[in-house]
C-alpha positions in Angstrom: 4.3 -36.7 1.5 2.4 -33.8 0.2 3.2 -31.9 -3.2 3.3 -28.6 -0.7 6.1 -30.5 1.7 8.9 -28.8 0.2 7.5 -25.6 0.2 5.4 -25.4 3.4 1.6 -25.7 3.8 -0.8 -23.7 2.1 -2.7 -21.4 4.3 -4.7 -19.0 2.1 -6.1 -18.0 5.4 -2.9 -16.5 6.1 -3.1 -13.9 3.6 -6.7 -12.7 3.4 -7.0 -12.3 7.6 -3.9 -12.5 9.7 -1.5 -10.5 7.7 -3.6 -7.8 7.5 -4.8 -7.9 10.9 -1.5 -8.0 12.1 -0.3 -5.0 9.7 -3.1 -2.8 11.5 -2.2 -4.5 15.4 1.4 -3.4 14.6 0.3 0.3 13.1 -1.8 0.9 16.5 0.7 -0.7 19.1 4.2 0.3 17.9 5.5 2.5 20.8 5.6 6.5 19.2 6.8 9.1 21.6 7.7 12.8 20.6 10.4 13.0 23.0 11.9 9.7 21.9 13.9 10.8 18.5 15.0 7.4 18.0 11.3 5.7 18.1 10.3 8.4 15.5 13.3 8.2 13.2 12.9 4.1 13.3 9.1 4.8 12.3 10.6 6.3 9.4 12.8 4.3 8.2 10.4 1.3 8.9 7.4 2.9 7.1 9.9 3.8 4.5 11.0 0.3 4.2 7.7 -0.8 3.4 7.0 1.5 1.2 10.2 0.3 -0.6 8.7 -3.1 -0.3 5.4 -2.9 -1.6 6.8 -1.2 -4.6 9.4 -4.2 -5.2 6.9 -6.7 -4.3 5.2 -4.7 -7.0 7.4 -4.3 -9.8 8.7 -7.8 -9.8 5.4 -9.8 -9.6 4.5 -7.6 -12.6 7.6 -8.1 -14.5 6.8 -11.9 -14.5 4.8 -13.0 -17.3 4.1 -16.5 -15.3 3.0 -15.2 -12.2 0.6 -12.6 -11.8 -0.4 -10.6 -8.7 -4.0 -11.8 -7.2 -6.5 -9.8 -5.6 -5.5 -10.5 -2.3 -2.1 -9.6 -2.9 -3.2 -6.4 -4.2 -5.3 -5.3 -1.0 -2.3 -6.6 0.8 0.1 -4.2 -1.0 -2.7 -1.6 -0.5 -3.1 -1.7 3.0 0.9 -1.6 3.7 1.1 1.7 1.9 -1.6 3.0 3.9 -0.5 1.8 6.8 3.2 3.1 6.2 1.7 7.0 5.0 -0.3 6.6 8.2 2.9 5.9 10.4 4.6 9.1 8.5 2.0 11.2 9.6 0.9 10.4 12.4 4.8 10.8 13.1 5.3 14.4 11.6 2.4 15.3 13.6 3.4 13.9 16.6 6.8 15.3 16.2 5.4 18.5 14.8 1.6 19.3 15.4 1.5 22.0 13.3 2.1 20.1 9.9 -1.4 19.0 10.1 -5.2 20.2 10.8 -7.6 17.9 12.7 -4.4 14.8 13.0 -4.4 14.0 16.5 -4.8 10.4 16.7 -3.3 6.8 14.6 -6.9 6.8 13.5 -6.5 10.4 12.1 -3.5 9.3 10.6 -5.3 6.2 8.5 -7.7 8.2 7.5 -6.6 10.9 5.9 -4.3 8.2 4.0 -7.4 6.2 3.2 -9.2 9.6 1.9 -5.7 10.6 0.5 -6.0 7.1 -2.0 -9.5 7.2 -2.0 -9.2 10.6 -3.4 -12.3 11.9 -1.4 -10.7 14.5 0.6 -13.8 15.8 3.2 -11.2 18.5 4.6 -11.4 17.8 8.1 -7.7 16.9 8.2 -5.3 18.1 6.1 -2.0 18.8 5.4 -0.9 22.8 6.1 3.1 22.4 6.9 5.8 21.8 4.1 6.8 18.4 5.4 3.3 16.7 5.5 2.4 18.4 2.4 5.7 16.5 0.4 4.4 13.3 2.1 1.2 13.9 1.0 2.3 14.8 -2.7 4.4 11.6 -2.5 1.4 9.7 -1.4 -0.8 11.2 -4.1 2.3 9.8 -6.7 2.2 6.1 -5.5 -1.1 6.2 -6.0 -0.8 7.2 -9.5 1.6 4.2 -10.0 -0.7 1.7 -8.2 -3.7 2.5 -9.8 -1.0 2.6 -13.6 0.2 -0.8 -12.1 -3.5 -2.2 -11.6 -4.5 -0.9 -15.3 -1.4 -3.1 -16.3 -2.2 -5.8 -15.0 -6.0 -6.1 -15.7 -4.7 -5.3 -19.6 -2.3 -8.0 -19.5 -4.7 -10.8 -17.7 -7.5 -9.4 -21.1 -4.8 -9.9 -23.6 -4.0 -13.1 -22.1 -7.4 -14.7 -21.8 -8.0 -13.4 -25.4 -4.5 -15.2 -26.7 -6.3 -18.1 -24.9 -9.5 -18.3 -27.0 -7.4 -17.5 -30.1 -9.6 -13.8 -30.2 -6.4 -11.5 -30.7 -5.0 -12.9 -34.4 -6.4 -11.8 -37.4 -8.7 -9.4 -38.4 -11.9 -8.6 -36.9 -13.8 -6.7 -39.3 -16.6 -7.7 -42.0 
């Protein structure tokens, strides 16, 4: 028996290509419909969960000293926020098409998000109603916090290595 049979195979595979294709399949195929109220209130809630998600997936694999977030996980965590701000405006704007400029399509959607995080802003879609704009703003603050949470941990992984090789006692200077 295998030291992984109590927790499952390892399939690192898993992570880096199927979750994330699979987080973009279900962003482009989940049924939207402006006339449908309850399709767009459970694509807010849903992107809302993930939001929610990410950021407790977040938090807690930060708050452990022992286990510490990998790159992978990171562009996973990445790509569910975008993916969820996507949903949230792509349904404002289907719901609403004057909240944005230039958002007509899911691919509109993902990227303004991905120029939102990016910070590169070109101006061919943007937000001009109240509603998108407080999406957008809260967008602009996760990003804030991601980027705060990846300082963190790159900080935390020095400070480690350096504990490590026995760098961080004493003093330095001659």
């Amino acid at each position: 028996m295998s030291a992984d049979a109590g927790t499952g195979l390892r399939r690192p595979w898993l992570n880096r290509v199927a979750l994330p294709v699979a987080v973009l399949v279900i962003y482009f195929l989940s049924p939207v419909s402006e006339d449908a109220p309850i399709g767009f209130m459970a694509g807010i809630v849903a992107s809302l969960a993930g939001l929610a998600l990410v950021a407790w997936v977040t938090v807690d694999e930060l708050r452990r000293a022992e286990k510490r977030l990998q790159l992978v996980h990171l562009a996973l965590i990445l790509e569910v926020a975008l993916v969820s701000f996507a949903s949230v405006y792509f349904l404002l704007a289907v719901s609403d098409p004057g909240q944005f400029t230039g958002l007509a399509t899911r691919l509109d959607a993902l990227y303004l998000s991905m120029a939102t995080v990016s910070t590169v802003g070109f101006g061919d879609v943007s937000a001009t109603g109240q509603a998108a704009r407080a999406v957008v703003t809260v967008q602009m603050a996760f990003n804030l916090a991601f980027v705060a949470s990846l300082v963190s941990l790159f900080q935390a992984r020095l400070q480690q290595n350096r504990a490590r090789r026995g760098e961080d006692g004493g003093d330095h200077t001659a």
